[in-house]
KEFIRO-698470 format. One record per residue (C-alpha): x, y, z; residue number from 1. Coordinates in steps of 0.2 Angstrom, whole numbers, always signed. Example, Ala and Ser with C-alpha at 12.3 -4.5 7.8 and 13.67 -1.06 7.14 Angstrom:
# KEFIRO-698470
[[+62; -22; +39]; 1]
[[+68; -5; +36]; 2]
# end
This chain:
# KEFIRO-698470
[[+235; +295; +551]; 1]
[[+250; +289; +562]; 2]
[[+255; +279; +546]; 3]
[[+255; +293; +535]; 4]
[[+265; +304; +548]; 5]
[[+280; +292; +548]; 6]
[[+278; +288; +530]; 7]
[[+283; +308; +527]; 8]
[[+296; +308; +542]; 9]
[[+305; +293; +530]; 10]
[[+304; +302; +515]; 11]
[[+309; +320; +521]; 12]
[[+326; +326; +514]; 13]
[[+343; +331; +524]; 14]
[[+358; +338; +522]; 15]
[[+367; +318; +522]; 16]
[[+354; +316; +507]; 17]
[[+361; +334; +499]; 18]
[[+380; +329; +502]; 19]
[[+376; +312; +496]; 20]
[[+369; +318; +477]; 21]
[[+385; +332; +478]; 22]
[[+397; +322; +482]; 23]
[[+403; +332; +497]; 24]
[[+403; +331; +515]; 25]
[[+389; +337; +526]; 26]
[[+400; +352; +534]; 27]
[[+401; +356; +515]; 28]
[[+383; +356; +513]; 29]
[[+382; +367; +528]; 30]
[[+394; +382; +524]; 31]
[[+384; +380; +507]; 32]
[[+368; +385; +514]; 33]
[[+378; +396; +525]; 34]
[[+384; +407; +512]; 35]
[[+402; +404; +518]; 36]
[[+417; +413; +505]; 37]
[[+425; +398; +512]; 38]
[[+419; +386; +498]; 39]
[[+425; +385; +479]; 40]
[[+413; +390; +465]; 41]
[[+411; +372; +457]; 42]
[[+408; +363; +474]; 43]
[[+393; +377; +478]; 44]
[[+387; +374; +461]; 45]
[[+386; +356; +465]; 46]
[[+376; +356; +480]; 47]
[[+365; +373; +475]; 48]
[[+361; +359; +461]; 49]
[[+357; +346; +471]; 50]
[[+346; +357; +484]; 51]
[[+337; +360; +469]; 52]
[[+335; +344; +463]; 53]
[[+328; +335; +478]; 54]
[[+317; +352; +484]; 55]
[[+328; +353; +499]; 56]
[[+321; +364; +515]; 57]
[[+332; +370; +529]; 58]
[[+326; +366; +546]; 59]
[[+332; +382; +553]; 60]
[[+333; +375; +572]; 61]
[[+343; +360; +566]; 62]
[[+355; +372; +555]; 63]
[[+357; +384; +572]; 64]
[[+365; +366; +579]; 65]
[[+375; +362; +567]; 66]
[[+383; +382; +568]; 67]
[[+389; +380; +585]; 68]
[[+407; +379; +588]; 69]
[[+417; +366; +596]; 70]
[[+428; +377; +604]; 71]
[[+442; +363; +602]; 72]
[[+456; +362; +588]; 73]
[[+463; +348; +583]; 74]
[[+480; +346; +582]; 75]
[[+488; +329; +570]; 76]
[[+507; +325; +573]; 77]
[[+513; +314; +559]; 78]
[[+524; +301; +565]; 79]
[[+542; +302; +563]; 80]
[[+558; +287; +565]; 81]
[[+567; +293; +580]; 82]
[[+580; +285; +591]; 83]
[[+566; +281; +607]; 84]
[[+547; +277; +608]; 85]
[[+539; +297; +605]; 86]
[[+542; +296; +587]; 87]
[[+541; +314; +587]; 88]
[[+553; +326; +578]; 89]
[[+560; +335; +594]; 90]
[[+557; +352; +582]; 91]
[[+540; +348; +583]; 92]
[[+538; +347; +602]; 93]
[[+543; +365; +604]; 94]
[[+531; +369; +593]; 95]
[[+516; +358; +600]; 96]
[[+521; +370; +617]; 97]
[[+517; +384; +608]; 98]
[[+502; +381; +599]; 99]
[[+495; +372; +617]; 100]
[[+499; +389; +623]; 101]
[[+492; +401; +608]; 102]
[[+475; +390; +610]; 103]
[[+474; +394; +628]; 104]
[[+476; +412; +626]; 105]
[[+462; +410; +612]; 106]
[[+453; +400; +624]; 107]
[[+450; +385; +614]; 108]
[[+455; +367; +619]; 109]
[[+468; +358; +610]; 110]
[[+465; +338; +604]; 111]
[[+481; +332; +600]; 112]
[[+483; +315; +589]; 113]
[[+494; +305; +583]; 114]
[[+494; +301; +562]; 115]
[[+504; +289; +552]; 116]
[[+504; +298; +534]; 117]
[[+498; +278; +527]; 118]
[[+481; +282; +537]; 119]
[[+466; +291; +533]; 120]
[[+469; +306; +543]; 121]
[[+461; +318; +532]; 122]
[[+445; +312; +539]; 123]
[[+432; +324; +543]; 124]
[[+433; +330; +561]; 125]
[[+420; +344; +559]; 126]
[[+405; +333; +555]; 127]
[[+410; +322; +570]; 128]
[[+411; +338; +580]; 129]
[[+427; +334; +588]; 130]
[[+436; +349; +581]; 131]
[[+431; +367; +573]; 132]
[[+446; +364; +564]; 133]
[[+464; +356; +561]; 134]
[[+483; +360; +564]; 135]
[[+494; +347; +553]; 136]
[[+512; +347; +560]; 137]
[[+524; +334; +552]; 138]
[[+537; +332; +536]; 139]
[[+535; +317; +523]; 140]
[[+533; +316; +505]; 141]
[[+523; +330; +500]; 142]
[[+517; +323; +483]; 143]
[[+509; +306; +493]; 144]
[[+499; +317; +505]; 145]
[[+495; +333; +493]; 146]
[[+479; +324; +487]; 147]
[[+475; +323; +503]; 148]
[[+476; +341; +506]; 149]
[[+467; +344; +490]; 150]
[[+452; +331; +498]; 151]
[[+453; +343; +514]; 152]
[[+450; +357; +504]; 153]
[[+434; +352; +491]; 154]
[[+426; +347; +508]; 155]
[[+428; +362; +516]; 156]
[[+437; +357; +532]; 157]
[[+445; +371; +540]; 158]
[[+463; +367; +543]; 159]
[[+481; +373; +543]; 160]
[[+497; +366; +542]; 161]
[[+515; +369; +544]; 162]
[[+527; +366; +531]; 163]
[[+535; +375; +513]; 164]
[[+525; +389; +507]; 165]
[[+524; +387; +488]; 166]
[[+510; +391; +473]; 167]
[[+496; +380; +470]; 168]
[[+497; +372; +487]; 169]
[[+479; +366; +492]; 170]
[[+477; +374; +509]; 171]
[[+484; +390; +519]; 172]
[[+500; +384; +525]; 173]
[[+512; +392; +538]; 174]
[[+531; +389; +537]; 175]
[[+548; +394; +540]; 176]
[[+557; +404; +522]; 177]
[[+568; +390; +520]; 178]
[[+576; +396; +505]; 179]
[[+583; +412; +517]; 180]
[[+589; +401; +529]; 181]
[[+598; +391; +516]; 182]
[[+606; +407; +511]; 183]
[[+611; +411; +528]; 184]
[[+621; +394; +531]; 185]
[[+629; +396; +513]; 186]
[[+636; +414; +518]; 187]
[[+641; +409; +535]; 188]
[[+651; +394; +528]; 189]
[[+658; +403; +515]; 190]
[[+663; +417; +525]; 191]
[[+673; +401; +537]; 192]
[[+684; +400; +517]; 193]
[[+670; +381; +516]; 194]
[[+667; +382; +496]; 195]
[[+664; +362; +494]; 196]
[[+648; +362; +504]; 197]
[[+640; +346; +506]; 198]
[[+622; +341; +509]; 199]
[[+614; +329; +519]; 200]
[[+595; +328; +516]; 201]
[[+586; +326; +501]; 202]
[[+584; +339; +487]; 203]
[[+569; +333; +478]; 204]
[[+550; +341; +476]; 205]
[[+545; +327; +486]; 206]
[[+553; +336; +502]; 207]
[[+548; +356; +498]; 208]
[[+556; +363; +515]; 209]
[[+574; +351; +514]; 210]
[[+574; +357; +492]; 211]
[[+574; +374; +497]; 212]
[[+585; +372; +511]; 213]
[[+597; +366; +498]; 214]
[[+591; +378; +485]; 215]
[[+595; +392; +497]; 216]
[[+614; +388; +501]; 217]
[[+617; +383; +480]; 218]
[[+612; +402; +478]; 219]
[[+623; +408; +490]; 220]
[[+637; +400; +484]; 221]
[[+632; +404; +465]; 222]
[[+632; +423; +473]; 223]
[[+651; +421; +478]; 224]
[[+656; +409; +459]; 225]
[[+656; +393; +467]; 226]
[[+638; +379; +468]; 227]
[[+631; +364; +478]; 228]
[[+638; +349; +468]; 229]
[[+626; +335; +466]; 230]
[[+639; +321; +469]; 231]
[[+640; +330; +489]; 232]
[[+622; +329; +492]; 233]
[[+616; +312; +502]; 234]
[[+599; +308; +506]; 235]
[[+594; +309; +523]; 236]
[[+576; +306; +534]; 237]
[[+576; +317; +547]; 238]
[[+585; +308; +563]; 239]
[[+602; +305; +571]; 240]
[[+607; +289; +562]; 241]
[[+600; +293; +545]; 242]
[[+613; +308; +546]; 243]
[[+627; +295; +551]; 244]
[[+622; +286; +537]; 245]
[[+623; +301; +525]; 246]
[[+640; +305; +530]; 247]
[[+648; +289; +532]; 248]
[[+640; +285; +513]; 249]
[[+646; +302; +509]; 250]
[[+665; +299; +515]; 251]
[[+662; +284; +505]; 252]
[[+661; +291; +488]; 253]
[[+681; +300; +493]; 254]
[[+676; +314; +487]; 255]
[[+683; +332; +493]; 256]
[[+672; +341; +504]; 257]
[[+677; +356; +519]; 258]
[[+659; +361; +525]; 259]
[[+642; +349; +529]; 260]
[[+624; +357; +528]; 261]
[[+609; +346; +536]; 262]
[[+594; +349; +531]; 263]
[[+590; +346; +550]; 264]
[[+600; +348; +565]; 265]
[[+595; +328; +571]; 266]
[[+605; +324; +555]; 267]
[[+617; +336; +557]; 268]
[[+620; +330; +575]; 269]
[[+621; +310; +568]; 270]
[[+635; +318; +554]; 271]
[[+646; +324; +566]; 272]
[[+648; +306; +576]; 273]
[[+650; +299; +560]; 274]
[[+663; +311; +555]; 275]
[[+672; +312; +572]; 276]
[[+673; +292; +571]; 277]
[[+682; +295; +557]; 278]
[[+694; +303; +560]; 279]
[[+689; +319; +554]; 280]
[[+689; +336; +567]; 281]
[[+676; +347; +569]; 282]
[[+677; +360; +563]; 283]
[[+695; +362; +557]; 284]
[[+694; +349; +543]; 285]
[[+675; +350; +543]; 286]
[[+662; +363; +545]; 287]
[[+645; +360; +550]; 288]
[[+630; +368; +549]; 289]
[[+611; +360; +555]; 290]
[[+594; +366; +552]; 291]
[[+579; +371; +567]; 292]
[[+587; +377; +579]; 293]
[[+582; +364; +592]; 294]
[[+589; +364; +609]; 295]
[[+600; +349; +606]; 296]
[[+610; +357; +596]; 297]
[[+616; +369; +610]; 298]
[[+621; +354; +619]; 299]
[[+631; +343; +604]; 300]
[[+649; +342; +604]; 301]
[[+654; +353; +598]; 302]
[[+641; +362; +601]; 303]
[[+631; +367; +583]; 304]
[[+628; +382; +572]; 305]
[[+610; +380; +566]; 306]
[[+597; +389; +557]; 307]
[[+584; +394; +569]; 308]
[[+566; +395; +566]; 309]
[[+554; +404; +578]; 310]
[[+542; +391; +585]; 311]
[[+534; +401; +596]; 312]
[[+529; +416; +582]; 313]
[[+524; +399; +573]; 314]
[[+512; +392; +585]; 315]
[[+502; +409; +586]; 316]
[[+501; +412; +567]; 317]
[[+495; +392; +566]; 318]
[[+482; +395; +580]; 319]
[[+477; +412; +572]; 320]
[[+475; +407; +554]; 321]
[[+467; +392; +558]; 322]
[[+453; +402; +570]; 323]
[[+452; +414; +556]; 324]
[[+445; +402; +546]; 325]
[[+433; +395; +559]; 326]
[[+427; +414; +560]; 327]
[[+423; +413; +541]; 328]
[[+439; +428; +541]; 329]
[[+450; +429; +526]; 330]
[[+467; +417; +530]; 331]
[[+483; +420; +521]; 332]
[[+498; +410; +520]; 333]
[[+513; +417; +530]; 334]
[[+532; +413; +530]; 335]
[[+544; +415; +545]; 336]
[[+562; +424; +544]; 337]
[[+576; +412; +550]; 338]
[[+590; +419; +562]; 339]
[[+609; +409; +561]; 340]
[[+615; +405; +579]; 341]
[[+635; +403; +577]; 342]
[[+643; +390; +588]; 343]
[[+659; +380; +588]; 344]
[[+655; +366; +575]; 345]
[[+658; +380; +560]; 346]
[[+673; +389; +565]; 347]
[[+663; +404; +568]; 348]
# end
């Protein structure tokens, strides 16, 4: 009789055995039988199948377990090259002060770690239980790490991230309207009588939020007759001696130019030592114009017009869309509007 006991225990199917046949995660498997609007048609089709094909029965006491919450978010800064040892964009610490805040007011905790965007960071932090959900905060190339959100998606992991909002993106994503506050810097230089506007970052698909930074200004200068020309845009990572790099590879090429747009203001900051070196004054001969609105831009010399997103609107809308999701509540995308803060590095 004891035999026979443990011989059905072995043999009884789970939930592991139902993601297993379908291919999906066990968190999948449990919005499934959940009913959750959360998971796409083919992915439910998959694992109604296989809950059908191995006779599948829910242990309603175990399925109560698996439903509680956490009550934690997790939070996954993607490492950046910087100038010390935080390797953290500085942009991104305000914003980590802000979603620390918007979680506490949501009382949740807030696990915060550190990614490389080589690793495996898409991992599933829901069936461990660490996190009811996750905050992605970090630029890279977006066409390496897209599958990735795609992978996050199919397995139903509830997360959010901040960057470019754009069509087809796997994912709800909050993010600043990058092509309004390209706009903003190319009517504020052209305003200061700049017309050869040079870039510094890069202006490719692979970097959505610097493309449409660049994309932005090019429309404001079309607006007035003039355009960005490609031989004034240099690439640029986003730190102070990339930007140096930029505009000393830039002054290289002794090409005419009266205006610089970074596509941050860490390389805008880097620029203007490059330039100053030299020779060049800031901003008689040379505007410049950054990108963030970080507080080290208030503090360069000359002190630097930026375009300013609102990291402390953008913490709440991360935390809220992210709960949202938890809640099984629709989540929708959601862009920022940018603000210009004039200073002395454009003539303004």
């Amino acid at each position: 009789m004891i035999e026979a006991r443990r011989s059905r225990k072995k043999t009884r199917v789970t939930s592991l055995d139902i993601a297993h046949r379908a291919g999906v995660s066990q968190a999948t498997v449990s919005r499934v039988l959940a009913g959750s609007p959360l998971v796409n048609a083919e992915t439910r089709r998959r694992v109604e199948l296989a809950v059908r094909e191995l006779n599948y029965k829910v242990d309603r006491h175990a399925s109560s377990l698996r439903t509680q919450r956490a009550g934690t978010l997790a939070l996954l800064l993607f490492e950046d090259p910087t100038q010390d040892d935080s390797h953290i964009n500085p942009f991104f610490l305000s914003m980590l002060g802000s979603i620390t805040r918007a979680c506490a007011r949501h009382g949740h905790d807030l696990l915060v770690s550190f990614q490389q965007l080589s690793d495996d960071w898409h991992a599933d932090y829901e069936d461990s239980m660490k996190a009811d959900g996750l905050i992605l905060l970090g630029y890279g190339d977006y066409l390496a790490y897209e599958s990735k959100l795609a992978r996050l998606v199919e397995q139903g992991t509830h997360f959010v991230r901040w960057g470019q909002v754009q069509p087809g993106q796997p994912g709800i994503s909050i993010g600043c309207d990058n092509h309004a506050g390209g706009v903003l810097a190319g009517r504020h230089l052209l305003a200061q009588g700049r017309r050869r506007i040079a870039f510094l970052g890069d202006a490719s698909t692979r970097f959505p939020e610097f493309f449409a930074r660049y994309q932005g200004c090019d429309a404001a200068l079309r607006e007035a007759g003039a355009a960005m020309l490609p031989e004034l845009q240099v690439d640029a990572d986003s730190t102070e001696q990339a930007g140096a790099d930029a505009a000393n590879a830039l002054l290289a090429r002794g090409l005419p130019f009266d205006a610089v747009f970074a596509a941050s203001d860490l390389i805008a900051i880097g620029a203007m030592h490059a330039l100053k070196q030299a020779g060049l004054r800031i901003p008689e001969d040379v505007a410049v114009v950054g990108f963030d609105g970080t507080s080290m831009a208030l503090y360069a010399n000359p002190p630097l017009t930026t375009v300013v997103q609102d990291t402390s609107k953008a913490g709440e809308l991360l935390v809220q869309a992210l709960l949202q999701q938890v809640r099984e509540q629709p989540a929708q995308s959601a862009m920022l509007q940018p603000t210009l803060a004039v200073r002395a590095s454009s003539g303004g």
